[in-house]
Structure formats: C-alpha cells, structure tokens
PyMOL Python script that loads the backbone (N, CA, C, O; Angstrom):
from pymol import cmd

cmd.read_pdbstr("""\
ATOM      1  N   UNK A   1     -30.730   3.867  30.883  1.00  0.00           N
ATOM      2  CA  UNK A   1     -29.553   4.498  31.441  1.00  0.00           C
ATOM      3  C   UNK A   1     -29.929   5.494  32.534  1.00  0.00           C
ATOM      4  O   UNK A   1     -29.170   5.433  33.501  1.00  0.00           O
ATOM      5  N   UNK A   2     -31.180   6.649  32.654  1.00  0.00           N
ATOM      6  CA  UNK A   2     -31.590   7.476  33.592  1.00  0.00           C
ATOM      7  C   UNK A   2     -31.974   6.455  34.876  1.00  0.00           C
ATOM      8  O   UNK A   2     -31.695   6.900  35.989  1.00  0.00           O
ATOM      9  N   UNK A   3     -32.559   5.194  34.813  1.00  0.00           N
ATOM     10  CA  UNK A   3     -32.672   4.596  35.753  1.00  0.00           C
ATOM     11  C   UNK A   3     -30.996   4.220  36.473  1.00  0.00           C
ATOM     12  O   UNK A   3     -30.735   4.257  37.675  1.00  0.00           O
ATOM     13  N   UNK A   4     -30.333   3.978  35.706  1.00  0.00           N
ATOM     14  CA  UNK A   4     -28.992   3.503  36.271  1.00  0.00           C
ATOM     15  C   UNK A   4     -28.303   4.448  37.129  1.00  0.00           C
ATOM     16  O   UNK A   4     -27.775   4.372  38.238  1.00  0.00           O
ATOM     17  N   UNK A   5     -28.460   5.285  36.340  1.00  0.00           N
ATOM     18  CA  UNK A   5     -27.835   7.274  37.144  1.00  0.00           C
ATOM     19  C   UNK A   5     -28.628   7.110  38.322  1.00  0.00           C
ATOM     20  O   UNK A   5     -28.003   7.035  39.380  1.00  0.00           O
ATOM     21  N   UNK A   6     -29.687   7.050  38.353  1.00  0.00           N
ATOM     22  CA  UNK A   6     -30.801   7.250  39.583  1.00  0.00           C
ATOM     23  C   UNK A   6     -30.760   6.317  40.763  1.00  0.00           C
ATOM     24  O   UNK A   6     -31.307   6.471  41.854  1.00  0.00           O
ATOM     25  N   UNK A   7     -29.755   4.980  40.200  1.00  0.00           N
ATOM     26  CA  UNK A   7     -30.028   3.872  41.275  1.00  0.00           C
ATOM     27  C   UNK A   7     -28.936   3.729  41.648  1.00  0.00           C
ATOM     28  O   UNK A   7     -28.875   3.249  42.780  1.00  0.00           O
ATOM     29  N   UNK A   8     -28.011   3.940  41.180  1.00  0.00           N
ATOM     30  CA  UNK A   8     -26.092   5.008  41.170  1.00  0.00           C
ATOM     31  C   UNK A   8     -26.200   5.759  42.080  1.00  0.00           C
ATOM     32  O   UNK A   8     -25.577   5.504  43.111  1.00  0.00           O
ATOM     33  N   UNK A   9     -26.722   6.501  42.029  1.00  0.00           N
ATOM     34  CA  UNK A   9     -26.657   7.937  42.875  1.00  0.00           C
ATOM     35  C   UNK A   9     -27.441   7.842  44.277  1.00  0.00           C
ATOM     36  O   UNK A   9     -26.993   8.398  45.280  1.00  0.00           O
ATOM     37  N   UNK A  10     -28.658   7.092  44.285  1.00  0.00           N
ATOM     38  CA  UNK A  10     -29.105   7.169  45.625  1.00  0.00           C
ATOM     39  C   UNK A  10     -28.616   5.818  45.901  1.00  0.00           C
ATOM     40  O   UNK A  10     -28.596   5.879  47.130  1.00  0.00           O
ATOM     41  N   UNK A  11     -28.302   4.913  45.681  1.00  0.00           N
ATOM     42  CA  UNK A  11     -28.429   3.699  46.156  1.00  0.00           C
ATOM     43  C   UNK A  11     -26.076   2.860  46.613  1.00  0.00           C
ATOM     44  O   UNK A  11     -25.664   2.173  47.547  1.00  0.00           O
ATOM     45  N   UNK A  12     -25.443   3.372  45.571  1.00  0.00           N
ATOM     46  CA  UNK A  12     -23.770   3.560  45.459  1.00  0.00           C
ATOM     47  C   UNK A  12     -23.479   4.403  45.891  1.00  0.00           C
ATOM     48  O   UNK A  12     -23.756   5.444  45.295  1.00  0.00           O
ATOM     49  N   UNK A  13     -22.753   4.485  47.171  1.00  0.00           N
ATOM     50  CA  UNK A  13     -21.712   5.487  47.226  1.00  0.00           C
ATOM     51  C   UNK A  13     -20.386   5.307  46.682  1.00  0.00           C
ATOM     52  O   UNK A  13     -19.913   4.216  46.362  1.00  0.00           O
ATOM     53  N   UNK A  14     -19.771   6.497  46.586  1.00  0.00           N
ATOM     54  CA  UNK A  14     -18.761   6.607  46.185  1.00  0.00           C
ATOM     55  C   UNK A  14     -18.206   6.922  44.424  1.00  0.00           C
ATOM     56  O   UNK A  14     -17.066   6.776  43.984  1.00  0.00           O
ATOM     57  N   UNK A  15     -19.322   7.339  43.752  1.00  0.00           N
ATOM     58  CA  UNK A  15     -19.563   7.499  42.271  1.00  0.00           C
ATOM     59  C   UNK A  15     -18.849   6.693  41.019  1.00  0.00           C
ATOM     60  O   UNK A  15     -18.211   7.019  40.018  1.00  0.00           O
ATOM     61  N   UNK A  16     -19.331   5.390  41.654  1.00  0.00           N
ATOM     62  CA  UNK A  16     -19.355   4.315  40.536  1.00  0.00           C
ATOM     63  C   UNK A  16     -20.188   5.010  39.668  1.00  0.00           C
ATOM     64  O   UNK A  16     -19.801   5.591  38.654  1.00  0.00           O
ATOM     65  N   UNK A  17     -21.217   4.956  40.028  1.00  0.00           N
ATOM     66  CA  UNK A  17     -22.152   5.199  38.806  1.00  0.00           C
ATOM     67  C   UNK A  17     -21.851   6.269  37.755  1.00  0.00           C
ATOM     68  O   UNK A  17     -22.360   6.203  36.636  1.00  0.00           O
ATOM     69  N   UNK A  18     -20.676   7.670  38.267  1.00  0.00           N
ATOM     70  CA  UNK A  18     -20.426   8.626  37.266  1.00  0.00           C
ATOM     71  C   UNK A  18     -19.363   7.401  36.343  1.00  0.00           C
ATOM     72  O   UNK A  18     -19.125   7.694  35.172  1.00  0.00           O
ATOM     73  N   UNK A  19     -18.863   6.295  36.809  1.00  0.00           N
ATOM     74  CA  UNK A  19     -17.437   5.898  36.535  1.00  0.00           C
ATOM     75  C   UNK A  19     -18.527   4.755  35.012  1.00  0.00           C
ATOM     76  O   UNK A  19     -18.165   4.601  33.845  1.00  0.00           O
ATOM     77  N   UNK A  20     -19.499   4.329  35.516  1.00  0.00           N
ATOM     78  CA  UNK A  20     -19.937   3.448  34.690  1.00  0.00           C
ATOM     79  C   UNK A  20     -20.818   4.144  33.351  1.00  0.00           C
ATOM     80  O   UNK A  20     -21.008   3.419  32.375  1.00  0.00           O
ATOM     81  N   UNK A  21     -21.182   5.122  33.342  1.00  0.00           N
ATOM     82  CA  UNK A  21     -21.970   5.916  32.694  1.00  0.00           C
ATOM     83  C   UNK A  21     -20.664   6.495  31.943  1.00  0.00           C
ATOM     84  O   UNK A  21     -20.852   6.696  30.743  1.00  0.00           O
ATOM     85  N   UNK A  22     -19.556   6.759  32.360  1.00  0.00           N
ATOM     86  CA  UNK A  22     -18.262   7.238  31.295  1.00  0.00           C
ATOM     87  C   UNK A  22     -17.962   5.867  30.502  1.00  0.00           C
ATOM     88  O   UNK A  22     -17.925   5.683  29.285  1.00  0.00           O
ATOM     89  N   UNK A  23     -17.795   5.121  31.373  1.00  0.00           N
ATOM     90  CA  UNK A  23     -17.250   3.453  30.428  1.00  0.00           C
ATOM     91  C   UNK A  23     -18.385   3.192  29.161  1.00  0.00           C
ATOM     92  O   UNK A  23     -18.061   2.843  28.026  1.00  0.00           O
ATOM     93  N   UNK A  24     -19.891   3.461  29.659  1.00  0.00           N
ATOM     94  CA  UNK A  24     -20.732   2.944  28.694  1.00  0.00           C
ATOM     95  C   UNK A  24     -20.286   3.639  27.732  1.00  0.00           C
ATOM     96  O   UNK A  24     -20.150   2.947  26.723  1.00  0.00           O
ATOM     97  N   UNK A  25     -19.948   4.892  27.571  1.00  0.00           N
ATOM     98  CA  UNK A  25     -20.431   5.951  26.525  1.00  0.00           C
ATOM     99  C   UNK A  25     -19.177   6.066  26.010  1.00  0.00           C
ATOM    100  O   UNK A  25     -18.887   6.721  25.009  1.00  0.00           O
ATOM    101  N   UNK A  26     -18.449   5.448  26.671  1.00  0.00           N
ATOM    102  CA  UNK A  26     -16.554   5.356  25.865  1.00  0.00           C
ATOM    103  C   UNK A  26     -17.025   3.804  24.386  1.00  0.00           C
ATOM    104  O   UNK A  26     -17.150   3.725  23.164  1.00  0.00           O
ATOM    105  N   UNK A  27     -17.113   2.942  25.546  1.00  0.00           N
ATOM    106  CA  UNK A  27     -17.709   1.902  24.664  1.00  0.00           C
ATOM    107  C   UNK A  27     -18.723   2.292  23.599  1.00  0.00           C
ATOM    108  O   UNK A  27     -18.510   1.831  22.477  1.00  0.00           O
ATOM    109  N   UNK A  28     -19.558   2.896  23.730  1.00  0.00           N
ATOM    110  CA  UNK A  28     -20.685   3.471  22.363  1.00  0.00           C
ATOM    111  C   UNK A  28     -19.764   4.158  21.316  1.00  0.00           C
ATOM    112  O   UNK A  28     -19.830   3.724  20.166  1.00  0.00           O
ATOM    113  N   UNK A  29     -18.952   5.133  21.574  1.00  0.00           N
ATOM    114  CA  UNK A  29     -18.113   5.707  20.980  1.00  0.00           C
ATOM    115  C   UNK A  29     -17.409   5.072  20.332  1.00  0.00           C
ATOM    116  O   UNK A  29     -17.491   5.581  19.214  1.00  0.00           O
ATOM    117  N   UNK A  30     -16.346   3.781  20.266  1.00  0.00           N
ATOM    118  CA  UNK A  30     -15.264   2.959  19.682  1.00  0.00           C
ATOM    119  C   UNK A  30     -17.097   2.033  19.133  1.00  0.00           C
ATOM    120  O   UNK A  30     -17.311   2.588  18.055  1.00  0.00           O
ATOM    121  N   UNK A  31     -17.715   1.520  19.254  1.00  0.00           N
ATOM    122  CA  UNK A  31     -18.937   0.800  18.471  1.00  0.00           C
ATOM    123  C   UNK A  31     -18.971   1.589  17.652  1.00  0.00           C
ATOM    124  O   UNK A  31     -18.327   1.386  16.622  1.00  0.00           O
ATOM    125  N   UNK A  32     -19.800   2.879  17.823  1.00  0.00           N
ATOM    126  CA  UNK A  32     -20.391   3.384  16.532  1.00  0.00           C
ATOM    127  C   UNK A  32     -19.386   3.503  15.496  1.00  0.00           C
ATOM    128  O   UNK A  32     -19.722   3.350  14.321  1.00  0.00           O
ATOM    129  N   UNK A  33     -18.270   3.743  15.788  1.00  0.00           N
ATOM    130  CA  UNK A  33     -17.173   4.353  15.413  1.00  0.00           C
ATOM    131  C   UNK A  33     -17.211   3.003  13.687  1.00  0.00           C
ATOM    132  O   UNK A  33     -17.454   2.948  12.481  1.00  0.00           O
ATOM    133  N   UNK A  34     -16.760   2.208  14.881  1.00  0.00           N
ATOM    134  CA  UNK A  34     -16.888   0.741  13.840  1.00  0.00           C
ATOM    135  C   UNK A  34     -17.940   0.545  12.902  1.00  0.00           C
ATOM    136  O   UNK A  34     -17.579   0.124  11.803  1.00  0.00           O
ATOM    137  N   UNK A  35     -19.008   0.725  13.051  1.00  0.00           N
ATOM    138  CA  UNK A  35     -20.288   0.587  12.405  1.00  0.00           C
ATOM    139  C   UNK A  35     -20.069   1.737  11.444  1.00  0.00           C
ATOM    140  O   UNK A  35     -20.264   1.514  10.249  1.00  0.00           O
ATOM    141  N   UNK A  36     -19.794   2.603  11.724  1.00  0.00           N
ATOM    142  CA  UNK A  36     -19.934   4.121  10.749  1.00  0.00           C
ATOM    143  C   UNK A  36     -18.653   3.394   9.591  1.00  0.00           C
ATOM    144  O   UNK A  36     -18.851   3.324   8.378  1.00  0.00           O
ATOM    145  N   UNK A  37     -17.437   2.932  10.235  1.00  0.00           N
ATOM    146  CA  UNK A  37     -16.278   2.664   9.004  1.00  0.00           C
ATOM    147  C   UNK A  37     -16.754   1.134   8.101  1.00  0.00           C
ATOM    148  O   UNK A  37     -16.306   0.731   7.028  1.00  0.00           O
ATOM    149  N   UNK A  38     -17.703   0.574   8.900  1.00  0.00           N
ATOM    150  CA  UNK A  38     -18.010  -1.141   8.176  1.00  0.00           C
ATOM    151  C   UNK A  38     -18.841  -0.316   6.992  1.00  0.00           C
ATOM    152  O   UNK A  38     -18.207  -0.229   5.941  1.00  0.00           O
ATOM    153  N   UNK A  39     -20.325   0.381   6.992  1.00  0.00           N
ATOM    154  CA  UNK A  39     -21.047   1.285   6.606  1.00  0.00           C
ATOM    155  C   UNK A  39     -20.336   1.699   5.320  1.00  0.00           C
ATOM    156  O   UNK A  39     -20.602   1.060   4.302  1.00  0.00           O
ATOM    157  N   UNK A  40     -19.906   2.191   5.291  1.00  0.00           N
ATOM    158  CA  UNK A  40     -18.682   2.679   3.977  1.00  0.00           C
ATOM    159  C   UNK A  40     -18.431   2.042   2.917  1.00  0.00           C
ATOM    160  O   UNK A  40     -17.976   2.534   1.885  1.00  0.00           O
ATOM    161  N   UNK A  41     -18.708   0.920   3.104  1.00  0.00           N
ATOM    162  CA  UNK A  41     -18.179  -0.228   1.971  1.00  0.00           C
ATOM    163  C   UNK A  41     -17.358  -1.512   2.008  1.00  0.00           C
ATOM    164  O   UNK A  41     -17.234  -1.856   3.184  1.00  0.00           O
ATOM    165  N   UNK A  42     -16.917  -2.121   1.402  1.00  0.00           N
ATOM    166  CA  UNK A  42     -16.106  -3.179   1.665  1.00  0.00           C
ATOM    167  C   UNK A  42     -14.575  -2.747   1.450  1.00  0.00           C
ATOM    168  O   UNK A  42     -13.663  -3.565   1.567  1.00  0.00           O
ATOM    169  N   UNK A  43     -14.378  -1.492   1.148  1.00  0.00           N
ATOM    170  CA  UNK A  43     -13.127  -1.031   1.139  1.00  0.00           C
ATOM    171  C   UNK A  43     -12.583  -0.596   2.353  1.00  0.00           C
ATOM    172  O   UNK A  43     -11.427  -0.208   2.524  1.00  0.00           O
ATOM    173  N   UNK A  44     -13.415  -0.675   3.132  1.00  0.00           N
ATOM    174  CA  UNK A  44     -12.968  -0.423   4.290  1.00  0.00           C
ATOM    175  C   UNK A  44     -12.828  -1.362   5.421  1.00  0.00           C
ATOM    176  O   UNK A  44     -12.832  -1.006   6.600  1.00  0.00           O
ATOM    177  N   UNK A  45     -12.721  -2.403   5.067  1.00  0.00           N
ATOM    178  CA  UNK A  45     -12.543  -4.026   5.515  1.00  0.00           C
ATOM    179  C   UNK A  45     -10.633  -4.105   6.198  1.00  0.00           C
ATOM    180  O   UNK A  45     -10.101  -4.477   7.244  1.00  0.00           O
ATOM    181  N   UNK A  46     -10.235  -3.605   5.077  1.00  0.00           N
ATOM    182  CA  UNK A  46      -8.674  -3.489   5.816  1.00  0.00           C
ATOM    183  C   UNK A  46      -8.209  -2.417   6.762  1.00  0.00           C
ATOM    184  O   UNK A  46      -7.041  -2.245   7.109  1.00  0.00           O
ATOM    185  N   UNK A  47      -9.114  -1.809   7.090  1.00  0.00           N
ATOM    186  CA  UNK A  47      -9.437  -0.998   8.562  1.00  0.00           C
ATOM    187  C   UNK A  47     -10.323  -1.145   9.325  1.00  0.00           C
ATOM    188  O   UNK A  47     -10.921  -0.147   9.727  1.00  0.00           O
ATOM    189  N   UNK A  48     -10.608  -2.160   9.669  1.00  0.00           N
ATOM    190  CA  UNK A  48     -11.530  -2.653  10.700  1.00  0.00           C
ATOM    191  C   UNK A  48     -10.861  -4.345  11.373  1.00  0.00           C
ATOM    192  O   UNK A  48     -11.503  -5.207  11.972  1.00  0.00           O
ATOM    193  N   UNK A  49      -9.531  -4.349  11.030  1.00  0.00           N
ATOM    194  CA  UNK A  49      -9.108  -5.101  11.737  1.00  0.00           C
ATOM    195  C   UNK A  49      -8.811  -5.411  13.598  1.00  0.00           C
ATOM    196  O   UNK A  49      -8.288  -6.421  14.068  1.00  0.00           O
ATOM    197  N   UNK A  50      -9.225  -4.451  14.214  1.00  0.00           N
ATOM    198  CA  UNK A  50      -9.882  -4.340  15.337  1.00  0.00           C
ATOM    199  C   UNK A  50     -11.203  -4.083  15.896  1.00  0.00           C
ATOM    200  O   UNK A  50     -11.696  -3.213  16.614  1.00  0.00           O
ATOM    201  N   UNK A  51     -11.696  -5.382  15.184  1.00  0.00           N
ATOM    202  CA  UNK A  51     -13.529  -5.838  14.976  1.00  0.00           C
ATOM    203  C   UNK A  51     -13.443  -6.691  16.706  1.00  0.00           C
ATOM    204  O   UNK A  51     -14.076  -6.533  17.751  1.00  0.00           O
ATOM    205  N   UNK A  52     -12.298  -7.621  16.271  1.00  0.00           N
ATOM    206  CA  UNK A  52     -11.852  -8.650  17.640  1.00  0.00           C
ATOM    207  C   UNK A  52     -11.705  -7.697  18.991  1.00  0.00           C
ATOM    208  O   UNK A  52     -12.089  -8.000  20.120  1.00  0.00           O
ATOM    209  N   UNK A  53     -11.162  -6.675  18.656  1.00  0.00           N
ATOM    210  CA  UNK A  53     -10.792  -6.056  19.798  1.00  0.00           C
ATOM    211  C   UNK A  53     -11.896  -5.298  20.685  1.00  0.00           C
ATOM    212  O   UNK A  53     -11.826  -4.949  21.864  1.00  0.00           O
ATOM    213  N   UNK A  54     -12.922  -5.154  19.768  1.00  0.00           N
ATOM    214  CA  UNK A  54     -14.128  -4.321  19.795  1.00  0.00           C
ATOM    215  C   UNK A  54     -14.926  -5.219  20.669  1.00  0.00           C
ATOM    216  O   UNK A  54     -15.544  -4.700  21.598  1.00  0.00           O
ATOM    217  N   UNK A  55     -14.968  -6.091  20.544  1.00  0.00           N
ATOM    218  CA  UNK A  55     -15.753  -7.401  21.171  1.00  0.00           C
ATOM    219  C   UNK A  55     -15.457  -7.655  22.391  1.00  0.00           C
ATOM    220  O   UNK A  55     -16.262  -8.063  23.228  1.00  0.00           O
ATOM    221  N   UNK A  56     -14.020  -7.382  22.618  1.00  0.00           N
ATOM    222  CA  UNK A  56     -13.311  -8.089  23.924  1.00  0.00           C
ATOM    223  C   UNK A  56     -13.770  -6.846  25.099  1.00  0.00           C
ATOM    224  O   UNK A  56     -14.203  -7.074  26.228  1.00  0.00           O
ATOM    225  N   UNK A  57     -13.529  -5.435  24.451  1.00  0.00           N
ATOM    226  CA  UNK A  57     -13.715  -4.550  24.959  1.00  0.00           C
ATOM    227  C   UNK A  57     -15.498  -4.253  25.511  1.00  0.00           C
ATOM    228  O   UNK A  57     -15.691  -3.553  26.505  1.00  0.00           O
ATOM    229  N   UNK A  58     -16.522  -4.787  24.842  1.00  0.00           N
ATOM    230  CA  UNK A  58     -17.404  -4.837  25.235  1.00  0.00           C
ATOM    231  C   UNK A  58     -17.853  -5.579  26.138  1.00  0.00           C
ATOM    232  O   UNK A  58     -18.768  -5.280  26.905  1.00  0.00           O
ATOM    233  N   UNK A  59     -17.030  -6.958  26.108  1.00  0.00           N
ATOM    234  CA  UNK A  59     -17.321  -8.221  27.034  1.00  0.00           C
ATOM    235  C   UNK A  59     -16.330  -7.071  28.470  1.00  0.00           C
ATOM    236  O   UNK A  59     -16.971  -6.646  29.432  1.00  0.00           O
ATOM    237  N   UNK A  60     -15.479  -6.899  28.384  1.00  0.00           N
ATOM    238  CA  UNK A  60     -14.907  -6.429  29.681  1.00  0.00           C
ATOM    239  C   UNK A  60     -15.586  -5.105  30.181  1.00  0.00           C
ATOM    240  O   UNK A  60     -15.278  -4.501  31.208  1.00  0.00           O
ATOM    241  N   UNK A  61     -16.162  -4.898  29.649  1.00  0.00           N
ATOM    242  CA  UNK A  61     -16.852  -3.470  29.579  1.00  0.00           C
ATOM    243  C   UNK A  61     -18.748  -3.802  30.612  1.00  0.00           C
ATOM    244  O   UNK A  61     -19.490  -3.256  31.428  1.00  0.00           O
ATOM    245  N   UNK A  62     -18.654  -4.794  29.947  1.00  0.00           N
ATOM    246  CA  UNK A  62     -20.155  -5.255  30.837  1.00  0.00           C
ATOM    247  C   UNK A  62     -19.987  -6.202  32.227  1.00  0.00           C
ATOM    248  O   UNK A  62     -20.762  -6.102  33.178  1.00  0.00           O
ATOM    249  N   UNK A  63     -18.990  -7.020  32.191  1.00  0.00           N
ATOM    250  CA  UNK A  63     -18.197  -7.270  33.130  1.00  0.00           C
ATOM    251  C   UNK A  63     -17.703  -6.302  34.384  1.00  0.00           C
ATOM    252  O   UNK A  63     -17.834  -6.484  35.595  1.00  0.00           O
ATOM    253  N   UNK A  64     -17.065  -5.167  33.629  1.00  0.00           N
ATOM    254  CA  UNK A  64     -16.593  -4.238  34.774  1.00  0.00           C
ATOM    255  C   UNK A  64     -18.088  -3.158  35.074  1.00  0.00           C
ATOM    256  O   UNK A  64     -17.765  -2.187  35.760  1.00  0.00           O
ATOM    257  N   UNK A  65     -19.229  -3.164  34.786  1.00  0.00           N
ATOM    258  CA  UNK A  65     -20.010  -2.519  34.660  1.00  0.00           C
ATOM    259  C   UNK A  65     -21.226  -3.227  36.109  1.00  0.00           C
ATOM    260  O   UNK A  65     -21.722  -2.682  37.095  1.00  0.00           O
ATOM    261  N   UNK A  66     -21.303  -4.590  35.575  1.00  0.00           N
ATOM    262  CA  UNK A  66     -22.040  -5.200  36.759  1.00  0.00           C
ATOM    263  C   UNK A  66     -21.277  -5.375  38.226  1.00  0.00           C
ATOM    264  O   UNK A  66     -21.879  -5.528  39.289  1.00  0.00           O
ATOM    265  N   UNK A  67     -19.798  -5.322  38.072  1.00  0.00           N
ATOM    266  CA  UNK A  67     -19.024  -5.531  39.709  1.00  0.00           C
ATOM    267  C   UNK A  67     -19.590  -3.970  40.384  1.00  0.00           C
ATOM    268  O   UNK A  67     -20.813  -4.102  40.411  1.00  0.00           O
ATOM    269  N   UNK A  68     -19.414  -3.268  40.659  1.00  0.00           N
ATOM    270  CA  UNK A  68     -19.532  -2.598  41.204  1.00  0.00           C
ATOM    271  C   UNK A  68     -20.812  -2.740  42.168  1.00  0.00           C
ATOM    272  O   UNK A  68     -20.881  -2.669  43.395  1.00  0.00           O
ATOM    273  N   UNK A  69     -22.438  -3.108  40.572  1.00  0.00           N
ATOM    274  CA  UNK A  69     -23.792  -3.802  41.973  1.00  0.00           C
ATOM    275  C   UNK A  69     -23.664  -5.277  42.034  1.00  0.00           C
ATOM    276  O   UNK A  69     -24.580  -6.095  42.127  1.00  0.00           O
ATOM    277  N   UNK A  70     -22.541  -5.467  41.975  1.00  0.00           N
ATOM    278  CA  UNK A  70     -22.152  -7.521  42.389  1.00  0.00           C
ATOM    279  C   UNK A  70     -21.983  -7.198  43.803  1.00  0.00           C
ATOM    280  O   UNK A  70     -22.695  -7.781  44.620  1.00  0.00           O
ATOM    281  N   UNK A  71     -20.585  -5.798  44.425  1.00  0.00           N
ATOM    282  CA  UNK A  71     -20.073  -6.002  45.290  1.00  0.00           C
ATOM    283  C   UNK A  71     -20.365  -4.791  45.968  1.00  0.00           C
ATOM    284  O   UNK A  71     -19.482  -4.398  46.730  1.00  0.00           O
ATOM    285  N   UNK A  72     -21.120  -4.289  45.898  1.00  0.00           N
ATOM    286  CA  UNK A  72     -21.986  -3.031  46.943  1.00  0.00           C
ATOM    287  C   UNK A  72     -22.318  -3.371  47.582  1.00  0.00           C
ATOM    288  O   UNK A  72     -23.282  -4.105  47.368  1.00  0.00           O
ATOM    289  N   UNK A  73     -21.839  -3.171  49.030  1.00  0.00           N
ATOM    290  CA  UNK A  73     -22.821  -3.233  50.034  1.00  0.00           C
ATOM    291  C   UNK A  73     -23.705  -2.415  50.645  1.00  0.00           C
ATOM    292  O   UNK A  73     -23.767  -1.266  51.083  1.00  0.00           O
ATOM    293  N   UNK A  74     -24.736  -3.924  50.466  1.00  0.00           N
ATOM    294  CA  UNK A  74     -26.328  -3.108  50.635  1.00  0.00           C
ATOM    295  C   UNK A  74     -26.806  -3.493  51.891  1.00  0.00           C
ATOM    296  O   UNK A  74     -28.005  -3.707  52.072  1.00  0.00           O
ATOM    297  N   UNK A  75     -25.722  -3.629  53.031  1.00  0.00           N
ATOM    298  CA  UNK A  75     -26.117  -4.211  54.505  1.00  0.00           C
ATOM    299  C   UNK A  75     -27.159  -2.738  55.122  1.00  0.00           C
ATOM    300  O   UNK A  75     -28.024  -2.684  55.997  1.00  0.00           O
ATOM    301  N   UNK A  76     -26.725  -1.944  54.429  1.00  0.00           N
ATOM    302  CA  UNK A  76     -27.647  -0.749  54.979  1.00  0.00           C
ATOM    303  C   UNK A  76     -29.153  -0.587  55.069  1.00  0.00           C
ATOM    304  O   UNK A  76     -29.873   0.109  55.785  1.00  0.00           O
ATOM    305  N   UNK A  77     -29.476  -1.795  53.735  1.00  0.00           N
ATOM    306  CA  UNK A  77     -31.086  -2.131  53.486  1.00  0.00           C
ATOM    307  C   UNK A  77     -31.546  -2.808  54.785  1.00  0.00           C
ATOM    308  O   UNK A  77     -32.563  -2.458  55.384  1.00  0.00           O
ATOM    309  N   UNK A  78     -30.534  -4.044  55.281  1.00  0.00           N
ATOM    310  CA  UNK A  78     -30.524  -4.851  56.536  1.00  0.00           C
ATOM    311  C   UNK A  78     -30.841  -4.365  57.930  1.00  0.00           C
ATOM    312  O   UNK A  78     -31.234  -5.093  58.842  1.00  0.00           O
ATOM    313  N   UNK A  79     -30.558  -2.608  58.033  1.00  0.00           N
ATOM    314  CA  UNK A  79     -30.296  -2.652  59.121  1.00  0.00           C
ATOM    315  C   UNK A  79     -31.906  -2.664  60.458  1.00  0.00           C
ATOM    316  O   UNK A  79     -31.994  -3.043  61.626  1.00  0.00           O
ATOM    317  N   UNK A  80     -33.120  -1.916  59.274  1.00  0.00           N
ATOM    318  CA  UNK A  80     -34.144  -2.298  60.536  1.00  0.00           C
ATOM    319  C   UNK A  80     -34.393  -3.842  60.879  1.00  0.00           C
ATOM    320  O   UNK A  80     -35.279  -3.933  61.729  1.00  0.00           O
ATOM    321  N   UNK A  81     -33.930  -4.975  60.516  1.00  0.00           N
ATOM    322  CA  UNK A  81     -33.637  -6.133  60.372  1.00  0.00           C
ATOM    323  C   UNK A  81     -33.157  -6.552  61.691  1.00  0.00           C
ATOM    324  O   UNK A  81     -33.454  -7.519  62.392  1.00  0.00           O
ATOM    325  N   UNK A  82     -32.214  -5.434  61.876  1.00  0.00           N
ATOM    326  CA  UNK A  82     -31.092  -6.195  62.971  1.00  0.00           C
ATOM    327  C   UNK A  82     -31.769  -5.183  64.590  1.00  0.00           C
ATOM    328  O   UNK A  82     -31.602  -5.583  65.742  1.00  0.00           O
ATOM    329  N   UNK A  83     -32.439  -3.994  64.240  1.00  0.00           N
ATOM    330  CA  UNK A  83     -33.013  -3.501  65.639  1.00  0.00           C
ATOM    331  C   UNK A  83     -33.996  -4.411  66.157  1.00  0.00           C
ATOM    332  O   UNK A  83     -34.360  -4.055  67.278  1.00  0.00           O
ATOM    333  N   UNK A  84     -34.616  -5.564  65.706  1.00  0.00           N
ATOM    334  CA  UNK A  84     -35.553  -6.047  66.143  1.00  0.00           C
ATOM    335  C   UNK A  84     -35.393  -6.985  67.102  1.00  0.00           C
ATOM    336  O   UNK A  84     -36.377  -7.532  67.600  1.00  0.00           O
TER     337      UNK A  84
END
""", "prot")
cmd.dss("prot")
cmd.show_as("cartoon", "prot")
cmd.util.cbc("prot")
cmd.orient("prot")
C-alpha cells in the first residue's frame, strides 16, 4: 500500500490515489467486520446475510481501484520521445 501512496502521488494527478487508499480501507472495514461476526459462532449465520453483498463490493472495489492507472495519462513519460 506505501508503494501505491508513493506511485499516486508522484506519478496521478489529481488525488486518485487519496480516493483509492479511502475505498481500500472502507472495503477492509465492512471485511473484517464480517470475519469478526462469522468468528462468533454459527449463531451468527442469520446476520451475515450480506456475505453476497460483501463480494460484489470487493469485485467493484478492485475494479474501481485499477481505472484510475487503466486511464491515466502517462503521455508525459512520452514527451523526450517526441523532442527528437
């Protein structure tokens, strides 16, 4: 994650990277959350009926996590490229 902040910050403008480092740690938060109530016992099975939801949220969560270095432009790396 310190590498991500680091490659966020010099490499993204516009502070995706504060935006993705909140999403991860929202997502860790609703996980553990789950794990701590499964943990408990099997009595706690009829509160964990948003196990499904937990899943979906992670899949969209890593999804919205990689667009940002899908669609950065990095033409700026290009540019001694183009003085030549």
């Amino acid at each position: 994650m310190i590498f991500n902040w680091w490659a966020g910050v010099k490499f993204v403008a516009g502070g995706q990277s504060f935006f993705i480092g909140l999403l991860n740690t929202f997502v860790h938060i609703v996980m553990y959350s789950y794990y701590g109530l499964a943990a408990l016992g099997p009595h706690m099975q009829k509160y964990l009926w948003w196990k499904r939801y937990l899943t979906s949220l992670q899949l969209i969560a890593s999804i919205q996590m990689s667009c940002p270095v899908c669609l950065a432009d990095y033409s700026h790396w290009l540019q001694p490229l183009h003085r030549v």
